[in-house]
N, C-alpha and C positions, 0 to 999 in steps of 0.2 A: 583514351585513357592509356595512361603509360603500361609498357608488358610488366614491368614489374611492381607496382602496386596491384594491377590485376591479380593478377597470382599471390601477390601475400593478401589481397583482400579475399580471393577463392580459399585460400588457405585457413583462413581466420575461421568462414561461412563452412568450410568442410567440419575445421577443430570446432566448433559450438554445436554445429548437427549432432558429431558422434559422442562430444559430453553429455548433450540433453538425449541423447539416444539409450547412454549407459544410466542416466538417472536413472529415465521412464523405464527400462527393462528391472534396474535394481530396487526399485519400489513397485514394481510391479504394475506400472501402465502400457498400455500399447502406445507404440508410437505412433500408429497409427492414429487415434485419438488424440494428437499433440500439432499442434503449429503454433508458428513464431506469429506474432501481434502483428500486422502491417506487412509480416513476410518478410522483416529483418532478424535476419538470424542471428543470437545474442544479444536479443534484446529480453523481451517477457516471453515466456512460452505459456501457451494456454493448456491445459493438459483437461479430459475428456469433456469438454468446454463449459466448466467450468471453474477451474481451480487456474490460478497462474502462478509464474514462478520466476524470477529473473536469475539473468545469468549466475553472477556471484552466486547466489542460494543456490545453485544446481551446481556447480564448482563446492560450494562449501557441504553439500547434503552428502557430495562423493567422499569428499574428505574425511566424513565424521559419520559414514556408514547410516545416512537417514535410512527409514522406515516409511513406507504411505503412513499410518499411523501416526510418526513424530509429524508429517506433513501434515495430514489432518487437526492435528492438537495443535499445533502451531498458527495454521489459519484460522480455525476457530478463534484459538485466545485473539489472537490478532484483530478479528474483527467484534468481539468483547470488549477488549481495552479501548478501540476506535471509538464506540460508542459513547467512553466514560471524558471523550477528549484527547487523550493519553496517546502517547507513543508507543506504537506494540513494540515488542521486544525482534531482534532482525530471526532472521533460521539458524545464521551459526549462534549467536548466543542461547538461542532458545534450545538448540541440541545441545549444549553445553552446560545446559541446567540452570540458565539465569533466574534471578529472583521472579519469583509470579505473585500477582494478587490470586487472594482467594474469591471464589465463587462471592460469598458475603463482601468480602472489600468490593468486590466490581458491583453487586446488585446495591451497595452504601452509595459508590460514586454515579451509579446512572442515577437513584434518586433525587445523588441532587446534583447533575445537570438539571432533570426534570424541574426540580426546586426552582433552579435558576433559570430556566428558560422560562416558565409560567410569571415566575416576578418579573421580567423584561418584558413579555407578553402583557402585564397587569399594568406596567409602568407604561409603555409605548399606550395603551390603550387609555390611562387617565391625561394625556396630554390634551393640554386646549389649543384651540387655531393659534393663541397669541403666541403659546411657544412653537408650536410646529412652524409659524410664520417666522420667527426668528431662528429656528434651529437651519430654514429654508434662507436665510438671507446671512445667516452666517458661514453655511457651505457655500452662496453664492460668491461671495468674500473672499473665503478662500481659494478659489477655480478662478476667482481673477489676478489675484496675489501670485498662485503656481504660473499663469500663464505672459506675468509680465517677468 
């Protein structure tokens, strides 16, 4: 490898260590409980293994003075909203105070995913062989069509 991409690459590997170093002390984790996914540094950091965090969000958490707290409320909602299908909201918007569902909007939209996944489940399960054989010959159709 050339010397001088080594070095701006160590250099890049140093500056990401010591941002996620200043996170995890400024919300209050040990670094020691912290490592990079795959052992790329600046990439996702796993923090006391279970919560993770990528670069940008640990860049933007310094910027905007996060809390473990704003972390925690942020990954929760995050994995709320996932549920409901939805896009969670990123770390810098969510420190910045972006719109949120409420507790009742999220428990409306998981209903009805549930709504809609039991009717797909209801549907899929009243199908006869005659359509399943042609739902089967019409994918086959198609995967000849993509391959010519």
């Amino acid at each position: 490898m050339d010397k001088q991409i080594k070095k701006k690459i160590d250099s890049y590997t140093a500056a990401c260590n010591d941002l996620a170093r200043e996170f995890t002390k400024r919300i209050g984790i040990s670094w020691r409980d912290c490592y990079w996914a795959a052992d790329e540094a600046g990439g996702i950091l796993i923090m006391t293994c279970e919560y993770s965090i990528d670069m940008q969000d640990i860049i933007d958490g310094l910027r905007l003075g996060a809390k473990w707290d704003d972390y925690l409320a942020w990954y929760d909602y995050g994995c709320d909203v996932h549920e409901t299908g939805n896009q969670p909201p990123n770390f810098k918007h969510w420190l910045q105070g972006c719109p949120r569902a409420t507790e009742e909007e999220l428990k409306a939209l998981r209903e009805k995913v549930k709504e809609s996944e039991e009717m797909f489940l209801k549907s899929i399960n009243n199908l006869t062989d005659e359509a399943i054989d042609d739902l089967i010959e019409a994918l086959s159709d198609a995967k000849t069509k993509l391959n010519n």
